[in-house]
N, C-alpha and C positions, 0 to 999 in steps of 0.2 A: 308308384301310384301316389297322387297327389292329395291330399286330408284338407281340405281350405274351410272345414266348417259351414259353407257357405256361404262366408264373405267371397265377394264376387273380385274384391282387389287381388293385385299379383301376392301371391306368398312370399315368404320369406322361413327360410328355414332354421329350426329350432337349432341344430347342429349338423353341418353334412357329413358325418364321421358317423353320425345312430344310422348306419347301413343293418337292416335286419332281413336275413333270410330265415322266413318262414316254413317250415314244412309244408311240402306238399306245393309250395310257391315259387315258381323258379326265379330268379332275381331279386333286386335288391328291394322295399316299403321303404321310402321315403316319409318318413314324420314331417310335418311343416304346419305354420299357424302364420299371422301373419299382424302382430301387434303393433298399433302405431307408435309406440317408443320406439321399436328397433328400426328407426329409419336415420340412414340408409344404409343399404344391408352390408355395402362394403366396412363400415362400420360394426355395427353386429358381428358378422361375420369373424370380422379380427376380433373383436372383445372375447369372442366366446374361443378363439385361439389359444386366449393366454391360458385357460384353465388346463389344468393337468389331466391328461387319462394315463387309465392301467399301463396304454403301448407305450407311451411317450414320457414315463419321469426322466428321463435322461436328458431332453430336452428343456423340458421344463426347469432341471438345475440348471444347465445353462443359460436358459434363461435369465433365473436366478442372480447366477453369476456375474455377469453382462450387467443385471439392473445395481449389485451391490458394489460392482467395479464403479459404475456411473457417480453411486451415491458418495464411497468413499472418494474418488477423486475430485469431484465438488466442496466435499467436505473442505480436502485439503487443502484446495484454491482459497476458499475462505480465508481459513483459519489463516494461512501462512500472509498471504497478503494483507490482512489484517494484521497479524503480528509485524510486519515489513513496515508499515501504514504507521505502528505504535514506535520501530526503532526510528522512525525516519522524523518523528516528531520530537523524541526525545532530543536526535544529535539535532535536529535545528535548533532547538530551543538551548541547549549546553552553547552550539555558537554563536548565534546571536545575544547571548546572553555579553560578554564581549565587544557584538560588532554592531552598528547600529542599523537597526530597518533601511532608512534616508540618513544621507548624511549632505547637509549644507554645508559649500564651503565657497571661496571665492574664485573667480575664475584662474586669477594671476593674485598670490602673495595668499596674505592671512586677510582673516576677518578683523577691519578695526569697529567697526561698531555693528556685533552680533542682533545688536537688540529687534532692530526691524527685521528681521529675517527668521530669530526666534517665535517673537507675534503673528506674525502671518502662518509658519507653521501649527501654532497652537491655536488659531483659529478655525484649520480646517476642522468637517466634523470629524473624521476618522482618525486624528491625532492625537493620541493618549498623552502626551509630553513630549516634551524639547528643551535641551539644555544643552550649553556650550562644553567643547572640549578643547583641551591640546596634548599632541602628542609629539613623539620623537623617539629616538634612536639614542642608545649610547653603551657603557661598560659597565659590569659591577665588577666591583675587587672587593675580595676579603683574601687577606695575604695573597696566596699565590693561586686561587682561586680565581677564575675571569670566565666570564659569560654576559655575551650580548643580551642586550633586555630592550624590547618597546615599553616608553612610559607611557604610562597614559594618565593625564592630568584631568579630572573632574569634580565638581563640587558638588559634595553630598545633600547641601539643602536648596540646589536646585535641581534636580534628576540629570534625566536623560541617559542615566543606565541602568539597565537590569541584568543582575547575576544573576535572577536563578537563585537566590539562597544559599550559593556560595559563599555569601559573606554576611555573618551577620547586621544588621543594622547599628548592633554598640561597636562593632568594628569599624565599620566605615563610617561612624560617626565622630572614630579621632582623628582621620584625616584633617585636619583646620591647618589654617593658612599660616607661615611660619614655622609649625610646629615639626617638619623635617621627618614626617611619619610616612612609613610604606608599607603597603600589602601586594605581594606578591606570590605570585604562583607556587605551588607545590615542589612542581619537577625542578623548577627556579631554583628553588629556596634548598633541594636539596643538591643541586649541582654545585652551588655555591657553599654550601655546608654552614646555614646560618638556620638560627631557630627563634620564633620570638619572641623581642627582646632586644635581640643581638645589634651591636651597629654593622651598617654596612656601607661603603662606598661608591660613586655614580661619578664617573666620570660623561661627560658631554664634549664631546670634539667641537671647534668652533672654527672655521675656515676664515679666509681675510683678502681685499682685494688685493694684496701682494701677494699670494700666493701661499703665506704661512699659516698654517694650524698652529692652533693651540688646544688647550682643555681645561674644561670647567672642572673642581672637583666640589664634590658636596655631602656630607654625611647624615644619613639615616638611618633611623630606628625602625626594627619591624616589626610592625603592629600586629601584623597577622598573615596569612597564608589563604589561598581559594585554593580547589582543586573541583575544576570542572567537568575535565573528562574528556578536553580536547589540548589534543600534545600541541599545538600549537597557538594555545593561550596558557597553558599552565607550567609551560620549561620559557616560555617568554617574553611574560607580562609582567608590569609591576605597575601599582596604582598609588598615585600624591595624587594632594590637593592641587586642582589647579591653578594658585596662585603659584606654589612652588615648582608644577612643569612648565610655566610661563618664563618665570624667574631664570631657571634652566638652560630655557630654549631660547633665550635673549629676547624677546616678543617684546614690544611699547606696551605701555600700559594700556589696561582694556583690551588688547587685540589676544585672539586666539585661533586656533585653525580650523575652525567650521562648528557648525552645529547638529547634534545629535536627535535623532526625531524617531521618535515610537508611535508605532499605528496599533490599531485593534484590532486588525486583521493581517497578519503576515504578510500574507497571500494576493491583497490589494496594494501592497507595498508600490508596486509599481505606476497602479492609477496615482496612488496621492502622492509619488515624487513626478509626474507628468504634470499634475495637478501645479504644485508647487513651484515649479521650474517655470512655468506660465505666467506664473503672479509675481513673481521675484524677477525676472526678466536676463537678460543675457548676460548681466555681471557677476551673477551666480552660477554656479556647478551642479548641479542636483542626482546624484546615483543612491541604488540602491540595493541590498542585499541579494538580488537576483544577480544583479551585475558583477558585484564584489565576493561573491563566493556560490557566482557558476557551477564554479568546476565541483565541487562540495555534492552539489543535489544533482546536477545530470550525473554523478556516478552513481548513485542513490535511484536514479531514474531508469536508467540504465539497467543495474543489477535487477530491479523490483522486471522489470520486462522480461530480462531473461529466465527470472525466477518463474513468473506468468506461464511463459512459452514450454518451461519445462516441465511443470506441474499439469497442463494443459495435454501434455501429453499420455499421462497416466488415465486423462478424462478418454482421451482418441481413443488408446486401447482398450479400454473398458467397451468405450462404442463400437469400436470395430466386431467385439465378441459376437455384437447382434447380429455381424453378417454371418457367422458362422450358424446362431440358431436358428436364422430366417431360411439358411442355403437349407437346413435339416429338415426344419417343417415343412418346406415346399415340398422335399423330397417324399416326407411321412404326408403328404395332402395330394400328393399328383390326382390320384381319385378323383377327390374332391373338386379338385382345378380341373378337370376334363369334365364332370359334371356343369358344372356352373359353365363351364364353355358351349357343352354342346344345349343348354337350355336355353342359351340366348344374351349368359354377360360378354362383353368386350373385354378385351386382354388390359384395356387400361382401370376397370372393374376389378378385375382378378388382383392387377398391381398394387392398387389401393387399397384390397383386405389385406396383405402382409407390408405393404407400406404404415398403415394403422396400427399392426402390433409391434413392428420396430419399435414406433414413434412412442406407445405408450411404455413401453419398456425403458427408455430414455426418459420422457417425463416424470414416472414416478420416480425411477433413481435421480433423477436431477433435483425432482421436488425435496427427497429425505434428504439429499446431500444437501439443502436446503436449512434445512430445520436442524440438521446434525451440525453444518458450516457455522450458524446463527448461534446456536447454543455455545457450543468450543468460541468461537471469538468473543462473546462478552461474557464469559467466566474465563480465559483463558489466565490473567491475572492471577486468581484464588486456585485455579485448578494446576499449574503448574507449583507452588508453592505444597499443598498436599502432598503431591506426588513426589517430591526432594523428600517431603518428611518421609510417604511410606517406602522410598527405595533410599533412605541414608546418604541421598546423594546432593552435590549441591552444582547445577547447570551451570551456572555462573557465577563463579567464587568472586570474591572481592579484590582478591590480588592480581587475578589476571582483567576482568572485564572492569569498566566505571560502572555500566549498567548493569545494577545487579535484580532487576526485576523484569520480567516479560511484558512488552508494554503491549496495549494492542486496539488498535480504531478501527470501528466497523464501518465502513465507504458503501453503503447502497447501492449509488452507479455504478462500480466496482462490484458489488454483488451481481447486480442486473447483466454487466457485463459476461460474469463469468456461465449465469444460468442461459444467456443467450449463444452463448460458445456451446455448452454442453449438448444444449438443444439440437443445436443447427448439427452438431457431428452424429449426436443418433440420427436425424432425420437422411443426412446423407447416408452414414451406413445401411439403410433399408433400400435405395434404390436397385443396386445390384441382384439382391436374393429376391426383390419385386421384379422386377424385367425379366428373371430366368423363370419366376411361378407365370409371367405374364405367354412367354414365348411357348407355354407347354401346350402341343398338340393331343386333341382328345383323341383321337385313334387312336396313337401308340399306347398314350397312359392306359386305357382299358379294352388293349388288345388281349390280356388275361383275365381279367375279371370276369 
């Protein structure tokens, strides 16, 4: 029997599951009203799905479960690629600290007069500084101690390199010209078993057009020590003033081997050496830290995907649970689905009321995994540090790792991405458990009722 209060529109009903058999009444009172908020009813109809009754908590935890799977595994896509996002900025910035954004240099020989190619660099607007370098190859000896070293020759009161804080400023301030002073790498410094202070030896190999080598030798004092945190600038590099790796490398006066260029934006590195390489024209060389250390961030690139792919699937399973709650409801609603069939909805009607509770079972756990993701990535910082304190543990001691803190950058499009992934996998797990509530024949379902 149908209750419409006498609104003359179609009804919509309160819940099709309030079957009540009346005494004295043979079949089932149908309750119905027909409110214009609950439009359209395939809507409705899933909303009022998700609530729990006396028959169905068993479902309803699944439910549950399914939605806390979603959240926690958003969660984790977050937080972890966030965390991936903070390592990946710390090692770029330890190696470039080292290596330069742009580096100018000439197409054939060395730079004899850097200056115009410096200017033009420091005019563009996204170049923070530019200064000249030289570098080379050669031996240290301290007795029977030998280890290859790249010099690297730069002048401290005109830039163009940043360590990172690797080196103090009154350190790299006694680099002066003459003065036969070096700073050199950690691993360096201990391979070589010098401390500073100490003198140490440099030898430079020197080739000849007859064929013969010889060697320069040259003694230095070291000023100081960096340890950056990449094995391939700290077992070896060593830093002179570039008058004395000039002097070294046999260079004319004034000439040196290219020029070092700092941008203020890493990332754009490549517009302003495209930029620059234009304006300087074809007797110049122009590469940049994409070029020169590739292979560095596509493994960084690489790993961060598979990490994606594999995290993401924590999200799948979580979604796939829906199909198991959706296969159970339809089963606990056949009723209901032969009702709604035989009054006149269409099986694509019927699809979209348990296509709508998948869907929002997915959205809310995507939303909390949300809000959950959001919070852990920008405390992650402060909140992994407590947690060492209250379990006496320490994640990343100092002897084993450089980086001894959790760094972590939250990526919004990277966010966007991850909640569009989670989304789209609930919305696909619901088709199957909708096509089977869609396909149910109202004869059979209420051949016993």
């Amino acid at each position: 029997m149908w209750l419409n209060a006498g609104n003359t529109r179609p009804p919509i009903w309160v819940e099709l599951t309030d079957l009540v058999r009346r005494p004295g009444r043979p079949g089932p009172t149908l309750l119905c009203f027909n409110p214009p908020m609950f439009r359209p009813l395939e809507v409705f109809v899933g909303l009022r799905y998700l609530r729990a009754k006396r028959q169905n908590h068993y479902i309803s935890f699944i439910s549950a479960i399914s939605l806390l799977g979603i959240a926690v595994g958003v969660a984790s896509l977050i937080v972890v690629i966030s965390v991936m996002n903070g390592f990946g900025n710390e090692l770029r910035s330890r190696l470039l600290s080292l290596t330069a954004h742009i580096t100018i240099s000439a197409e054939q020989g060395n730079l004899s007069d850097p200056g115009p190619a410096a200017r033009i660099a420091r005019a563009h607007p996204l170049v923070s500084d530019a200064g000249v370098f030289v570098e080379g190859q050669g031996l240290l000896v301290n007795g029977v101690n030998l280890s290859g070293v790249m010099i690297r020759g730069l002048d401290p009161a005109r830039g163009g390199m940043e360590l990172g804080g690797a080196v103090t400023p009154e350190v790299l301030a006694t680099l002066e010209p003459g003065a036969n002073r070096m700073i050199m790498g950690a691993e360096l410094a201990r391979s070589t078993n010098v401390i500073t202070g100490d003198e140490i030896s440099v030898m430079i190999p020197r080739g000849s057009n007859t064929g013969q080598v010889s060697a320069l030798m040259r003694r230095f004092s070291l000023a100081g020590v960096f340890e950056i945190g990449i094995a391939e600038h700290d077992s070896s590099s060593a830093l002179v003033h570039i008058a004395d790796a000039a002097a070294m490398m046999g260079l004319a006066p004034g000439s040196v081997n290219g020029v070092r260029v700092s941008v203020d934006d890493i990332f754009r590195a490549h517009e302003v050496a495209t930029d620059l390489s234009a304006q300087l024209g074809p007797e110049f060389r122009v590469s940049d830290w994409t070029q020169e250390q590739s292979s560095y961030f596509r493994a960084i690139k690489i790993e961060k995907a598979m990490m994606f792919v594999i995290l993401l699937l924590i999200v799948a399973v979580a979604a796939f649970n829906i199909v198991a709650t959706l296969v159970m409801v339809v089963g606990d609603k056949r009723t209901d689905i032969a009702i709604l069939r035989t009054i006149g909805m269409r099986p694509g009607g019927v699809m979209r009321i348990f296509m709508v509770q998948g869907t929002l079972i997915g959205l809310i756990g995507t939303l909390l995994g949300l809000v959950l993701g959001v919070l852990l990535a920008m405390n992650v910082e402060t909140l992994v540090p407590r947690i060492e304190q209250a379990l006496s543990v320490n994640l990343l001691p100092k002897d084993l790792y450089y980086i001894t803190a959790v760094p972590s950058d939250l990526r919004w499009p990277e966010v966007g991405l991850i909640l569009l992934a989670a989304f789209a996998l609930s919305v696909i797990s619901t088709i199957y458990p909708a096509r089977r509530a869609a396909a149910t024949h109202p004869a059979e379902a209420l051949r016993y009722e």
